[in-house]
LUMVO-135184 format. One record per residue (C-alpha): residue number from 0; residue in three letters; z, x, y. Coordinates in steps of 0.02 Angstrom, whole numbers, plus 50000, padded with zeros to 5 digits. Layout:
BEGIN
@i->NUM	aa->ALA	zz->Z	xx->X	yy->Y
...
This chain:
BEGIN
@i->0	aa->UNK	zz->48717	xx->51355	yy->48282
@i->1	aa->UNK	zz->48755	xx->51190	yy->48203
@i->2	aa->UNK	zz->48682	xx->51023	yy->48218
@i->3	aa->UNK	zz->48826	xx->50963	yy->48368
@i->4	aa->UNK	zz->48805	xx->51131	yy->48474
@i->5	aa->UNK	zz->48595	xx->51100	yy->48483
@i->6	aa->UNK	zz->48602	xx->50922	yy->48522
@i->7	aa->UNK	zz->48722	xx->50964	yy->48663
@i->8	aa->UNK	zz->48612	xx->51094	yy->48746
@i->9	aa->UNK	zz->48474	xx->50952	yy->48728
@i->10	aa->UNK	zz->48574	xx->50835	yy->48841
@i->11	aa->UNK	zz->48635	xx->50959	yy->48969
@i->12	aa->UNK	zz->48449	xx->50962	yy->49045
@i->13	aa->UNK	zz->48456	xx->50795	yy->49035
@i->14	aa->UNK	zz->48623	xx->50727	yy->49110
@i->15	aa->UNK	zz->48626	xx->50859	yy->49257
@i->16	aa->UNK	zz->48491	xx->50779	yy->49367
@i->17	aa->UNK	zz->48596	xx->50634	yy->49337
@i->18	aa->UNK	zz->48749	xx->50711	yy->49410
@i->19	aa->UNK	zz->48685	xx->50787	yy->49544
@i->20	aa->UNK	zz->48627	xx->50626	yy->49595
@i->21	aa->UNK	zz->48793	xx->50537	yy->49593
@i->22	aa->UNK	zz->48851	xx->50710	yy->49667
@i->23	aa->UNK	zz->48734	xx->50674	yy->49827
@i->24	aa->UNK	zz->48747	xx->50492	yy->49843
@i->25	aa->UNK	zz->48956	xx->50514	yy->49839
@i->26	aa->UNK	zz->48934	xx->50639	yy->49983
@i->27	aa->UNK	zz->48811	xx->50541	yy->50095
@i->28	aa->UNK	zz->48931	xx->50380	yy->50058
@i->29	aa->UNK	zz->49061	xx->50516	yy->50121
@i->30	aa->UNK	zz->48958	xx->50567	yy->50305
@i->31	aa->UNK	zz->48944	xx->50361	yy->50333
@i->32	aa->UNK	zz->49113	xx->50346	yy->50348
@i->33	aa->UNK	zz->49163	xx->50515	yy->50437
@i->34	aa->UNK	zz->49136	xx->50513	yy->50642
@i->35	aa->UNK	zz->49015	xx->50600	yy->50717
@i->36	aa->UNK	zz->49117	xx->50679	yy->50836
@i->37	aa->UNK	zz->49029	xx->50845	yy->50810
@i->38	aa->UNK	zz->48827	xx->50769	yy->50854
@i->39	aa->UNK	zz->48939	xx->50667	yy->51015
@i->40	aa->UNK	zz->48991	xx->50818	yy->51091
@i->41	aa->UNK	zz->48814	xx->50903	yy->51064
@i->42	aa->UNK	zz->48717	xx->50745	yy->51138
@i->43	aa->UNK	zz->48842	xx->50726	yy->51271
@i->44	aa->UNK	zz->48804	xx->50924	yy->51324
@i->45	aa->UNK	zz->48614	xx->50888	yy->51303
@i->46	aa->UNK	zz->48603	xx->50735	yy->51416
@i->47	aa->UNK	zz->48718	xx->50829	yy->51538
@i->48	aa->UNK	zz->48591	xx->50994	yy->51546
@i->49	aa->UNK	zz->48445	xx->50889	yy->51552
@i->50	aa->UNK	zz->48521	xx->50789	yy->51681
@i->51	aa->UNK	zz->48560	xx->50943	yy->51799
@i->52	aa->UNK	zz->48355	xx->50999	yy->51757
@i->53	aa->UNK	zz->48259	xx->50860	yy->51736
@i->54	aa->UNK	zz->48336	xx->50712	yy->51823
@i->55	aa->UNK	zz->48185	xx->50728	yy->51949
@i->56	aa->UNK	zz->48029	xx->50771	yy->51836
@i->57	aa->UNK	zz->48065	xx->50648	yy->51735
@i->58	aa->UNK	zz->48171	xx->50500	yy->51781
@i->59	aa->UNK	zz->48127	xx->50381	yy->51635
@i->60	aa->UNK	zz->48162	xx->50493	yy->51502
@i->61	aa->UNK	zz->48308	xx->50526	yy->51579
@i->62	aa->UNK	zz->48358	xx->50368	yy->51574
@i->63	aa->UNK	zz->48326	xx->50315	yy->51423
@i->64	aa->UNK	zz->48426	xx->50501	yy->51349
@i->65	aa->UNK	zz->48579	xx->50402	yy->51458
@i->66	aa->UNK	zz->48572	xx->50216	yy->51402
@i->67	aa->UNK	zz->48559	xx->50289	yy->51208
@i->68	aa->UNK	zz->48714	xx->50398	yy->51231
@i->69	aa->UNK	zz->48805	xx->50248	yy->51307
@i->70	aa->UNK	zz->48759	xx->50150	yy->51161
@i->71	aa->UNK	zz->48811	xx->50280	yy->51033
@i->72	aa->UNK	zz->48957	xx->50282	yy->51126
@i->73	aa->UNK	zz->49001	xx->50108	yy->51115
@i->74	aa->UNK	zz->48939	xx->50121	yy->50925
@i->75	aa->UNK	zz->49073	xx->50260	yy->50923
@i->76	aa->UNK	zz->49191	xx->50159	yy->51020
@i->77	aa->UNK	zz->49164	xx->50010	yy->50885
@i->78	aa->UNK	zz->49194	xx->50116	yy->50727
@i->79	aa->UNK	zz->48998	xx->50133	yy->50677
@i->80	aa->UNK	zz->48980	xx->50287	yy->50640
@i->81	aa->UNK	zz->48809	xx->50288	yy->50571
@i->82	aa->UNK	zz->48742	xx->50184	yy->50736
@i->83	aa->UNK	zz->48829	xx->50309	yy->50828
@i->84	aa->UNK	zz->48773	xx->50464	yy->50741
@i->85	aa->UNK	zz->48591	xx->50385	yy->50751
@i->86	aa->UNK	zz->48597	xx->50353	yy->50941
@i->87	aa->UNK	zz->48675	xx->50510	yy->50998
@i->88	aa->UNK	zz->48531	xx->50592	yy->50887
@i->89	aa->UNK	zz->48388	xx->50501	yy->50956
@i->90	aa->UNK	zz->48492	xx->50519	yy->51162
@i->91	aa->UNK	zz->48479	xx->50710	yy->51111
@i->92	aa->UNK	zz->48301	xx->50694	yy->51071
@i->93	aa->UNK	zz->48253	xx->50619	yy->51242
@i->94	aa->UNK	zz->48367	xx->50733	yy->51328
@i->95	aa->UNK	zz->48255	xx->50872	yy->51265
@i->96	aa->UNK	zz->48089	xx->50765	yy->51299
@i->97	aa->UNK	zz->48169	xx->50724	yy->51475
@i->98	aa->UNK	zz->48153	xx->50912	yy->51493
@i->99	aa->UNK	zz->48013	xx->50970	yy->51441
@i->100	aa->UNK	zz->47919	xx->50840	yy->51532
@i->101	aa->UNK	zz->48033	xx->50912	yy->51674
@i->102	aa->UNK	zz->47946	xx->51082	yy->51632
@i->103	aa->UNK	zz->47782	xx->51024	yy->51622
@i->104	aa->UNK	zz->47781	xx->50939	yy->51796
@i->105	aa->UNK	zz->47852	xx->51085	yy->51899
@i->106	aa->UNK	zz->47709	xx->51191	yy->51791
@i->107	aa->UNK	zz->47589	xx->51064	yy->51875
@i->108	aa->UNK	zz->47651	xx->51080	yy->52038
@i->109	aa->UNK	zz->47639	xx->51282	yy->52034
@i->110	aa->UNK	zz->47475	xx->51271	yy->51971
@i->111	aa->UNK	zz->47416	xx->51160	yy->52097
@i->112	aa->UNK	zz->47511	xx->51280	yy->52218
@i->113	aa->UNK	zz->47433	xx->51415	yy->52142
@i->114	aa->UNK	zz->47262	xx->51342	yy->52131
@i->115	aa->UNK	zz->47284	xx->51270	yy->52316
@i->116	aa->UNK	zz->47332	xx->51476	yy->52364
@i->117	aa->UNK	zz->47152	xx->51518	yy->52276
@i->118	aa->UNK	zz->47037	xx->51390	yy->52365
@i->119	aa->UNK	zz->47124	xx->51444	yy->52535
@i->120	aa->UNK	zz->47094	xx->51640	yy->52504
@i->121	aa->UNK	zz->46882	xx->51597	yy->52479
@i->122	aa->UNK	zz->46884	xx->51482	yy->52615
@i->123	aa->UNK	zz->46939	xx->51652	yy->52717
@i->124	aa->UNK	zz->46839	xx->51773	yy->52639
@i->125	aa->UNK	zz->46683	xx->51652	yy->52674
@i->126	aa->UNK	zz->46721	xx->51632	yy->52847
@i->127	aa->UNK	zz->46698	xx->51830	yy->52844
């Protein structure tokens, strides 16, 4: 091995963090600029589902899950992508807060059912 051949393996290490680096920041640069039609659809489909569930249990997180998918819209609608992408993220997000707060009410409301369905049945059996 001569003298050019070990001072290139001594470099490789060096230079390929380097590379990868401009590798990665060349493909984020690349999402920025590419719609997000893919994350729309999805956040549009999760504020739809959690609409049909949870529109009830929980009005406020509905409604917040709607006025950020209207604004990543708009974002959309405006050519920022990254506001867009950001928004339909965080409308997806309280979509799927929207319903498990949804969940956790009507679990509430059986258990008070439930516990209501108890207290009756030893009122009976005392009155025995």
């Amino acid at each position: 091995m001569n003298i050019s051949q070990i001072k290139h393996r001594q470099m490789l290490p060096k230079a390929a963090p380097m590379a990868l680096g401009a590798l990665l920041l060349a493909l984020l640069s690349a999402c920025a600029g590419t719609p997000p039609t893919a994350q729309m659809a999805v956040s549009k489909a999760a504020v739809e589902r959690a609409d049909a569930s949870a529109a009830v249990d929980a009005p406020v997180e509905m409604a917040a899950a709607r006025q950020k998918l209207a604004q990543a819209n708009a974002a959309f609608a405006n050519k920022d992508f990254e506001l867009a992408r950001r928004l339909a993220e965080q409308a997806e997000a309280d979509a799927a807060l929207a319903e498990g707060q949804a969940r956790s009410v009507r679990s509430a409301k059986a258990l008070a059912e439930v516990r209501e369905g108890i207290r009756q049945l030893r009122d009976e059996m005392s009155r025995k």
